[in-house]
N, C-alpha and C positions, 0 to 999 in steps of 0.2 A: 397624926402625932409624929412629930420628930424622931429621928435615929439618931442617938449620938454615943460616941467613947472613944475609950483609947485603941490605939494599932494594937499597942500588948498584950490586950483581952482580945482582941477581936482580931481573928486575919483579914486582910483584905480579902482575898479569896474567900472568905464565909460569907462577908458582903455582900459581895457581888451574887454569889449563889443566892442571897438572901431576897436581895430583888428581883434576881428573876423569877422566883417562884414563886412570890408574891405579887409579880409581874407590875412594879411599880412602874409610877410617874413621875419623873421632878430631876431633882439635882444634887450629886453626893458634891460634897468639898472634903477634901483630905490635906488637910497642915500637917507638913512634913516637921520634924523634931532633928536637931536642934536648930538645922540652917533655915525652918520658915518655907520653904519650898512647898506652895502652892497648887494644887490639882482640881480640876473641875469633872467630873462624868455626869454626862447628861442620860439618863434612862429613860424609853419611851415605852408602857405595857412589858418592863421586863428585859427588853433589849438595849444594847447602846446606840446612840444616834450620833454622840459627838464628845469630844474630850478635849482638856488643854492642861497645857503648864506653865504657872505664871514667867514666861521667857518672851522676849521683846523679840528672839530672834525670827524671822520667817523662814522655819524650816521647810515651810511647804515650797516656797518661793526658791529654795535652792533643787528643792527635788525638780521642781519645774524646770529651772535652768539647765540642770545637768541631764537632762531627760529628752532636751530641748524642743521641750514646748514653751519657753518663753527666752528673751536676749534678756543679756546685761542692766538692757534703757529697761525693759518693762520691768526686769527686778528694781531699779532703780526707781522709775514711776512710782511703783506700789510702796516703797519706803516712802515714799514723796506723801501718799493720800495718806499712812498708816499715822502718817505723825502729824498730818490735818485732823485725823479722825480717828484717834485711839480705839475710841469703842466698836469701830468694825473692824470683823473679824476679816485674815488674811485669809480665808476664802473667799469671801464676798467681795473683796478687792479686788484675788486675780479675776473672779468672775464679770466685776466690770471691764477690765480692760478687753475683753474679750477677745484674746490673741488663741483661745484655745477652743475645744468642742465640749460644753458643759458635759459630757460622759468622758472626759480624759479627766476632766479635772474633779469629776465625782472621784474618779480611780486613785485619783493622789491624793484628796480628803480623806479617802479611807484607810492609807496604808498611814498617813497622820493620826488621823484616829488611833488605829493599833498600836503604832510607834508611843502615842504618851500611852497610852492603858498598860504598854510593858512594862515601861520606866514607871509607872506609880505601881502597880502591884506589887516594886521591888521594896516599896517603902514596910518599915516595919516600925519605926518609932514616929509617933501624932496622934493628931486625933482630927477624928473625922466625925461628920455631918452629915445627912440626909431627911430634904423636908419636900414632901409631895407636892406640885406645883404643874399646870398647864404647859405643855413645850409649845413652843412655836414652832412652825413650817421650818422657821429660818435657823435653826437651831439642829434642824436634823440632817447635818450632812451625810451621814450614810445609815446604813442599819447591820448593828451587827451582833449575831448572837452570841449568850454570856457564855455558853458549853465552849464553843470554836475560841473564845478569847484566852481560856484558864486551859485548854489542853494545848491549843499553840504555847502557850506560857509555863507551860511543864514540858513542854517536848524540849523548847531552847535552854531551858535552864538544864535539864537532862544533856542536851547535846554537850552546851558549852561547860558542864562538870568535865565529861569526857575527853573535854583536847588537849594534846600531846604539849602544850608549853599553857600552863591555866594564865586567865585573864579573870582578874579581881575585881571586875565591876566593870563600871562603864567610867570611874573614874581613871583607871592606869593607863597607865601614860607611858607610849613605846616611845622608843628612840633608837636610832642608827647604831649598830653594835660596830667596833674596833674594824672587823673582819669587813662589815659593809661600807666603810668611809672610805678602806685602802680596798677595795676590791677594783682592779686592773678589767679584768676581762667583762664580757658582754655576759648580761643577766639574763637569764631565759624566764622570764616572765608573764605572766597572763594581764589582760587591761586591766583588771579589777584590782588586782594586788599593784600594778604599776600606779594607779590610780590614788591609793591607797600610801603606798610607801612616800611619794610626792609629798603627802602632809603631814609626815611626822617631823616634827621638828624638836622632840627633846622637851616640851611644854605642852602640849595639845593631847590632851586624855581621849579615849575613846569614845567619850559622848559629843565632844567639841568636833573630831575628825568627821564621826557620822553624819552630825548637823550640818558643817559644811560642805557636806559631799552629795545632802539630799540623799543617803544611804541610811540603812536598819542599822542601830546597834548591833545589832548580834548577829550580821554579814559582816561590819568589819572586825568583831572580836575574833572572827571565823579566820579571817587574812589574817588578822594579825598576827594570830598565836601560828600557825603556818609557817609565816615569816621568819616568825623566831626560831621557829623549829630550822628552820634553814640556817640558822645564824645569823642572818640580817639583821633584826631587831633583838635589843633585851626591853623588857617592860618592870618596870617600878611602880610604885603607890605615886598618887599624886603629890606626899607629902615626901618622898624619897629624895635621894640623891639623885642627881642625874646629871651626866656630861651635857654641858651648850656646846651648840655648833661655835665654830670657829668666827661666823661671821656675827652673831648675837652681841659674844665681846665684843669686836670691833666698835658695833653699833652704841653699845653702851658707852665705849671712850669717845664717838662721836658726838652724843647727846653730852656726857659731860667738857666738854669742848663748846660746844655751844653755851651753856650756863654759862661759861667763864671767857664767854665773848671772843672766843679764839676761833674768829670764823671762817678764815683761810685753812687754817690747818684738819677743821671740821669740815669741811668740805673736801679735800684733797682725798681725807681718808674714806669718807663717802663714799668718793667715786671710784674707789675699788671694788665695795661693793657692789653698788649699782651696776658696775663691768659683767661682774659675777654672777649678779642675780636680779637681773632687771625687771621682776615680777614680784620683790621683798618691799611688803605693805610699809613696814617700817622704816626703810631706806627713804623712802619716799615722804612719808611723813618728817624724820629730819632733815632732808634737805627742803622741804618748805617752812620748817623751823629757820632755817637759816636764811630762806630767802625774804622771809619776815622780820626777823630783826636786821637783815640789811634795807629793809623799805622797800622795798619791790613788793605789794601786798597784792597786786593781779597774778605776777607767777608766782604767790605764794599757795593762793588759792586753787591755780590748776594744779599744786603739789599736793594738796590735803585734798583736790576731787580726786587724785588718781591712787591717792594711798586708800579713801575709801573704795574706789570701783577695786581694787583689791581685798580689800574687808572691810565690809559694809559693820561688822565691830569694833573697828578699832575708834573707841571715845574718848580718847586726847586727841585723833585726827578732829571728829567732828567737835570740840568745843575749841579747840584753835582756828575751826573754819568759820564758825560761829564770832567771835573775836574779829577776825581779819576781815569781814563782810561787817560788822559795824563799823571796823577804822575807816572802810570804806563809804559809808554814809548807804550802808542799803540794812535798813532795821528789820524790815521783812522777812529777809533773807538770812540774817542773825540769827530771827526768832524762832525761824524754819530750824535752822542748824541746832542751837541750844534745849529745844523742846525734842529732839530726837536724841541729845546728848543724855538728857534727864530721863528717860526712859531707860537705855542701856549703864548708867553708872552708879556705881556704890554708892553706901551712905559715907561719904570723904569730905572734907573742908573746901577742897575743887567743887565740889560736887553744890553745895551749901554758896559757895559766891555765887556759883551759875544764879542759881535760884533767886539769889537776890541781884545780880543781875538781869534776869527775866522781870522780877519786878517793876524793876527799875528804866525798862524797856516798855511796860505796858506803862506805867504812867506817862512815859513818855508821847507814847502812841495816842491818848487820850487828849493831851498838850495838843499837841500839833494837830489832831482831828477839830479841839476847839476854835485854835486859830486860823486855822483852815477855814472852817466855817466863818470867821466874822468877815475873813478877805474877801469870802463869794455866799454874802447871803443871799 
C-alpha cells in the first residue's frame, strides 16, 4: 500500500525513520512546494542505496574533476553521452569512461548520495510519496544507513546554528566586502577558503559555489561564514541587495552594445575585461556574440566552446552554439547543442522557439534521410 502526505504533517525525518524500521523496498519522491523541486530516495530492506534531485547539473562530475580523477575532455565526454542518453544516470557514465577505479568512484557516489539526502531533509513544505517496488543492482550505488544519515544531519544543522557570522541556507549568497576589494596586502589563507573565495562573485548562492566546486554544502557554509567573520565577505538572501563587481556592469554595457550593432566599441570594452579576467565565462560568450554577428561563425564557435569549458551552465552560450553550428550546415551538431540547452533552461519564450526549432530540425532530418534514400537505393 502506498505512503503518501504532506511535509507539514509529516517530517521528513519521521519518514525516513519510518522505513527503516519497517525496513522497506522501493522508492520515496518528495515534491518540493512551492518551486516544484523534485527528490528521489531509493530504499533498499530499510537502508538508502541512492538518491537524486531533479538538477541537470553533474555534480558528481565536478567532484571528480576537482578531486582529479577525471580532466576537463572527460567531464566534457560525459556531458556529450548524458544528452545522448538522458536516462542514464551520471554514475553509470563516469563508470563507462573508465578513467577511474570503480572503488574511487563508489566513494564519490556516496558522498553524492549524502549531499542530496541533506538538501532534501531540509525541505519542509510538499508532498511526498512512497510505493514498494523491486531495486535493481543498478540502482544501488552505495549503502547507507538511515541512523548515520539523520545524526549527520542534526550534527550539521547543530554545528552550522553555532557559527560566529550565521548562513541562511544554502541559498545566501556571499559576496566581497568593501575591506576585501581595496585590501593592499597579502592574505594569509588556507587552499580551501582560497578556493572558495575565487567563486564568489556577488550572484552565486551557496549551493551553486558548492556544486561547482564538487564540495559539501555545509564545508563551504563553514568557509564562508569564517570569511566573513574576517571581514572579507558579507552574505545576503538571494533575494537581497547586493553590490556587482565592477566588471559584470561593464559586461552588461558590452552586451547592450551588441544589440545595438555597435560592434567596434563592444569589442574595445571587452578587451578590457578579457585583459583582467581571462577565465570570465561570460566575457567569452560575448565576444563570440560578436564574432557572430560579424560572420565569422567558425571563431564564433571556438568562443561559445570556451565560454562553455568555463561553465558547462552557461545556456545562452550553448543555444547560441546550437544556432551558429546550423548557420553552419552541420544539424547534428545543432541538435547535440539545443537538446542539452533544453535540459538546463527555464520555462521562457527562448526556451519555447528552441523547442520548435528542435522540431523543426527532426523533420528535417526525416526529409533528407528520405531523399537520401531514393539517391542510393
Amino acid at each position: 500500500m502506498p505512503i503518501e502526505g504532506s511535509l507539514r504533517e509529516f517530517a521528513l525525518h519521521d519518514i525516513f525513520q519510518l522505513l527503516h524500521l519497517s525496513r522497506k523496498t522501493g522508492e520515496l519522491e518528495i515534491r518540493r512546494e512551492p518551486s516544484g523541486a523534485r527528490g528521489v530516495v531509493v530504499f533498499n530492506g530499510g537502508a538508502v542505496v541512492g538518491a537524486e534531485v531533479d538538477e541537470e547539473t553533474p555534480r558528481l562530475g565536478y567532484m571528480l574533476l576537482n578531486a582529479g580523477k577525471i580532466t576537463e575532455a572527460d567531464l566534457h565526454r560525459a556531458d556529450q553521452l548524458h544528452s545522448e542518453q538522458p536516462s542514464r544516470s551520471w554514475a553509470d557514465i563516469f563508470g563507462s569512461l573508465a578513467v577511474m577505479e570503480p572503488e574511487d568512484l563508489e566513494q564519490y557516489m556516496k558522498f553524492q548520495v549524502e549531499e542530496f539526502i541533506y538538501e532534501i531533509l531540509d525541505w519542509q513544505d510538499g508532498r511526498f510519496w512512497f510505493g514498494e517496488r523491486p531495486v535493481q543492482e543498478s540502482e544501488c550505488f552505495t549503502w547507507i544507513p538511515v541512523e548515520s544519515l539523520l545524526m549527520e544531519g542534526a550534527r550539521r544543522a547543530d554545528e552550522l546554528s553555532q557559527l560566529s557570522t550565521a548562513i541562511e541556507g544554502r541559498h545566501a549568497v556571499p559576496r566581497l566586502s568593501e575591506r576585501a576589494a581595496s585590501e593592499n596586502s597579502v592574505l594569509d589563507l588556507k587552499p580551501d577558503e582560497w578556493e572558495i573565495l575565487g567563486r564568489v562573485d556577488g550572484v552565486s548562492d551557496v549551493k551553486s559555489i558548492a556544486t561547482t566546486l564538487g564540495r559539501s554544502e555545509f564545508d563551504v557554509s563553514k568557509v564562508v561564514s569564517t570569511l566573513a567573520e574576517r571581514g572579507l565577505l558579507e552574505i545576503s538572501s538571494q533575494d537581497g541587495l547586493r553590490t556587482r563587481p565592477p566588471h559584470e556592469t561593464m559586461l552588461d554595457r558590452v552586451a547592450d552594445l551588441i544589440e545595438r550593432g555597435q560592434l567596434a566599441e563592444a569589442g574595445d570594452k571587452l578587451a578590457s575585461v578579457l585583459d583582467a579576467l581571462p577565465e570570465e565565462p561570460r566575457a567569452h560568450y560575448l565576444g563570440a556574440r560578436i564574432l557572430e554577428r560579424e560572420g565569422k561563425l567558425n571563431e564564433a564557435v571556438a568562443g561559445y566552446e570556451k565560454a562553455l569549458s568555463l561553465d558547462p551552465l552557461a545556456a545562452e552560450a550553448r543555444e547560441r552554439l546550437g544556432l551558429v553550428k546550423l548557420k553552419l550546415g552541420d544539424i547534428e551538431g545543432a541538435s547535440h547543442e539545443w537538446k542539452a540547452y533544453l535540459r538546463m533552461a527555464a520555462d521562457t519564450p527562448e526556451r519555447r522557439r528552441v523547442e520548435r526549432a528542435m522540431t523543426a530540425l527532426h523533420d528535417l532530418e526525416i526529409v533528407l534521410s528520405e531523399l537520401d534514400g531514393r539517391e542510393h537505393p
